[in-house]
Steps between C-alpha positions, in 0.01 A plus 500: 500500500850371650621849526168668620513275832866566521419834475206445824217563273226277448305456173131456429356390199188668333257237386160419358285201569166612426498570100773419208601738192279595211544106313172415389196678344133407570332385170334767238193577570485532893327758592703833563818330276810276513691664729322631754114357484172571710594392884238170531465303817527180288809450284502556114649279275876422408630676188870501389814551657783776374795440352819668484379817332130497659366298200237231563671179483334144476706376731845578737766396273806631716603720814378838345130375444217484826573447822808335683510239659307229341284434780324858426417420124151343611231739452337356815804697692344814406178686638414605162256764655593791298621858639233601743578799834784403698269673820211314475377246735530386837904471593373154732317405152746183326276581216485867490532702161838649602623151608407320137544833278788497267725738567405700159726340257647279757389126558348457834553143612259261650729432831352151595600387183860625496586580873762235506625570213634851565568413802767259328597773259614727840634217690733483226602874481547476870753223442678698213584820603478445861283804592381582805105608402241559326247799393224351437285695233078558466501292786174622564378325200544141646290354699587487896517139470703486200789803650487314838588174285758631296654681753500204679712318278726744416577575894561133543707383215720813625508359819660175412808695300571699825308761428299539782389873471454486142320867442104520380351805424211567285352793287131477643294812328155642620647644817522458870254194512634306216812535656360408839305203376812330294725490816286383678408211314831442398642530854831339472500471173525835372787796760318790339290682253650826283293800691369587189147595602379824644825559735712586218350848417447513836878509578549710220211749640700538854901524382376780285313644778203528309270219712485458915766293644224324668392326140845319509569396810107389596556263189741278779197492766357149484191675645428760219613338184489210247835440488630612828549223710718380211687804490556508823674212511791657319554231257209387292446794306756636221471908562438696148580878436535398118441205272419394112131521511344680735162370564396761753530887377651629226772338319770746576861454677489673866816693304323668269292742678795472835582819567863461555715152513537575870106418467574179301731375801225609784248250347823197502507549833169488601498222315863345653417592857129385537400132537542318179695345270613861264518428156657797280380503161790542230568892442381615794799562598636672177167725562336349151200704480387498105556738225557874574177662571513732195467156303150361706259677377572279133491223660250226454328386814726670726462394823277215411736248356764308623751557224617825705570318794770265322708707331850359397792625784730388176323704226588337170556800238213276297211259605447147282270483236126460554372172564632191406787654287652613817549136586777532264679777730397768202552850583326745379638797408218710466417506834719625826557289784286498807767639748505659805419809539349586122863390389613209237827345501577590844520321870413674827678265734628757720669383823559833638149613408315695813220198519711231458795612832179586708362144424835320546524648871186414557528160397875455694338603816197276509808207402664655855187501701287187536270695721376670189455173311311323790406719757174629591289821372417763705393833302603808716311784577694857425429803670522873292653719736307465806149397335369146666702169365295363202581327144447837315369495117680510192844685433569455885808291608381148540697287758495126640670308677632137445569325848698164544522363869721801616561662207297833299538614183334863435431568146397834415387641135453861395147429337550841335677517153589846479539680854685353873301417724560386884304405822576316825464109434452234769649188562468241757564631840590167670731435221697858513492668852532864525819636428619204292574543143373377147768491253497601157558202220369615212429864319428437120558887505878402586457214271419669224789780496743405758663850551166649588462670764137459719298406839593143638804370322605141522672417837327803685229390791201682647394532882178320588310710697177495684160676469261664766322185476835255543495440109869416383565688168779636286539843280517417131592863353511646133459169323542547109212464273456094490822402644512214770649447835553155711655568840539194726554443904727233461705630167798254613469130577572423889744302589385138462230550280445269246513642178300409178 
């Protein structure tokens, strides 16, 4: 942890509060079994707690048996309400079915019981490793009252160690309202929720240009959608392309049906240079996109589980053993490793890879530029040779602009994966008078293979010029399929600026 802040990173710790492991069993005879019974809205009986192997047990005899610590051995801690739809219900509803359901095998936890007690538990992890956050997980399966009290806690015992923007953000699933809901209940208590909901495959829909840019960028108008006025704050929601579950659509990396890594990159930067907090979900940038196609048709539940969207970036040449006996770090050597790429036995951590330079440039210029961190959103209208200025449909360039005080970013995507495209694209007229330029300051073309040749090369600027009508504009030309440009008015700090 030392060496990660030395370093300028900051970690965040992935937690649960709402449910503990598979330690206990519900007594035989409960209707639909042990393990996971009948969902009732009462409670069922205790039955035994598991020991070390997954054996009943009488009682916890040592650190291997039930649950840890001792203040979560009471039954009374536990719901005990049996594995019912993790949908159902009202999400205001303390008492709804998703709220009390175990989480199949896993023990969901009757929070006024044992609030303060995992509170403790994280107060103490905070103190050990000195993080600097928390994910919270199924977040949406706590009460408001109970994630506003927790998160409470946790904020404030941060507070008194010096932490005093000690990072929150929770996993809320069932979409744009959930999400919506939670922060504002939470308010303070929670920064953000993981965009998880319906704007993921939306994102993934428009970098592909397969879906109208409209669908993405409407989803930061606090007019027009759930989650847009939280959005459009720029830092209370955690911006998704990919992720280990995917609730909404199928459950398939962006990758694997990209048509180029170039493609891969475009959807980074929408998600690095729109308001949010981007969050890039491991392999994206090695391009991880499942086993070769040839192999898919064999597979079971192919796009339907989430097993193919956590494949192992370290392929082991084996997996462990099935169940418990890989608790003994087994191999087993009749089976090849899950690795990348249909491999076993192999890594794919490829610095020089084609996603992963386009994603580094993208990320060192949004590090340069606050202006695309905290500016404002402004979705520019292109024009197609001559035809009116519009926001044109799918495999079109899509361009916006990020403005801070004096400052504009212009970030333009080829929305196309296969062909160039161009158009004229505006900017803000008061901002860039005709005549004055808009330098180049990032190609991921010229990222990507730095001896390339190609249309607007790092360092070159365009002219502004005006329209009939007095619009300001510049000529983006011969854009590669799903590359990205940012060109800026002020590429240079002036002098005596104040620098980040």
């Amino acid at each position: 942890m030392a060496e990660a802040h030395q370093a300028g990173l900051r970690v965040i710790l992935d937690i649960i509060f709402n449910h503990s492991g598979s330690n206990w069993v519900y007594p035989e005879g409960t209707p639909g079994g042990t393990s996971t019974p009948h969902y009732t809205q009462g409670r069922y009986a205790f039955g035994a707690w598991l020991g070390d192997q997954g054996q009943t047990v009488g009682a916890i005899a040592g650190p291997e048996d039930g649950a840890w610590p001792s203040e979560l051995q009471a039954p009374e801690c536990y719901t005990r309400a049996g594995s019912g739809s993790l949908g159902a219900g009202d999400i205001n509803d303390p008492f709804a079915e998703h709220k009390r359901s175990d989480f199949i095998t896993l023990r969901d936890f009757d929070q006024n019981t044992v609030l303060g007690d995992l509170a403790q538990c994280y107060k103490y992890w905070i103190a050990l490793s000195d993080c600097d956050g928390f994910r919270i997980d199924t977040l949406k399966h706590v009460s408001l009252e109970d994630a506003r009290n927790f998160c409470g806690a946790i904020k404030e015992f941060a507070s008194n160690l010096g932490k005093d923007d000690f990072f929150l953000v929770g996993e809320v699933a069932g979409g744009d309202y959930s999400q919506d809901r939670y922060l504002d209940v939470l308010d303070r208590n929670l920064n953000a929720a993981l965009d998880i909901g319906e704007m993921r495959p939306t994102l993934n829909g428009v970098a592909k240009g397969l879906v109208h840019p409209h669908a993405y960028f409407d989803g930061f108008n606090p007019a027009s959608a759930g989650m847009g006025s939280h959005r459009n704050l720029g830092n209370r929601h955690v911006s998704i392309l990919d992720d280990h579950d995917h609730v909404f659509g199928q459950k398939l990396r962006f990758s694997s049906e990209a048509a180029s890594p170039q493609q891969i990159a475009a959807g980074v930067a929408m998600q690095a240079f729109t308001l949010g907090i981007p969050c890039i979900y491991y392999g994206t940038e090695q391009s991880l996109a499942g086993p070769e196609p040839a192999e898919r048709f064999w597979l079971p539940e192919w796009k339907g589980s989430d097993r193919y969207l956590r494949e192992a970036m370290f392929g082991p040449a084996h997996p462990l053993r099935s169940g418990r006996a890989g608790l003994e770090s087994a191999l087993d050597p009749d089976l090849p490793g899950f690795g990348p790429f249909g491999t076993a036995g192999q890594h794919c951590f490829d610095e020089q890879g084609p996603a992963f330079t386009r994603i580094a440039a993208i990320n060192a210029v949004r590090a340069q530029y606050p202006c695309l961190r905290h500016g404002r959103q402004y979705l520019r209208p292109i024009s197609l040779f001559g035809r009116a200025f519009d926001v044109y449909g799918p495999g079109e360039l899509i361009a916006w602009s990020r403005i801070l005080d004096d400052e504009e970013l212009l970030c333009v995507v080829n929305g196309h994966g296969t062909d160039a495209r161009g158009a004229d694209v505006l900017v803000d007229a008061s901002l860039s008078p005709s005549g004055s330029l808009l330098q180049v300051v990032l190609n991921t073309a010229q990222a990507g293979c730095p001896l390339a040749s190609g249309a607007h090369p790092v360092g070159s600027s365009l002219v502004v010029k005006r329209s009939s009508g007095g619009m300001a504009f510049v000529e983006i030309r011969n854009l590669p399929p799903s590359e990205v440009l940012v060109l800026a008015n002020h590429p240079q700090p002036d002098p005596g600026d104040v620098l980040p």
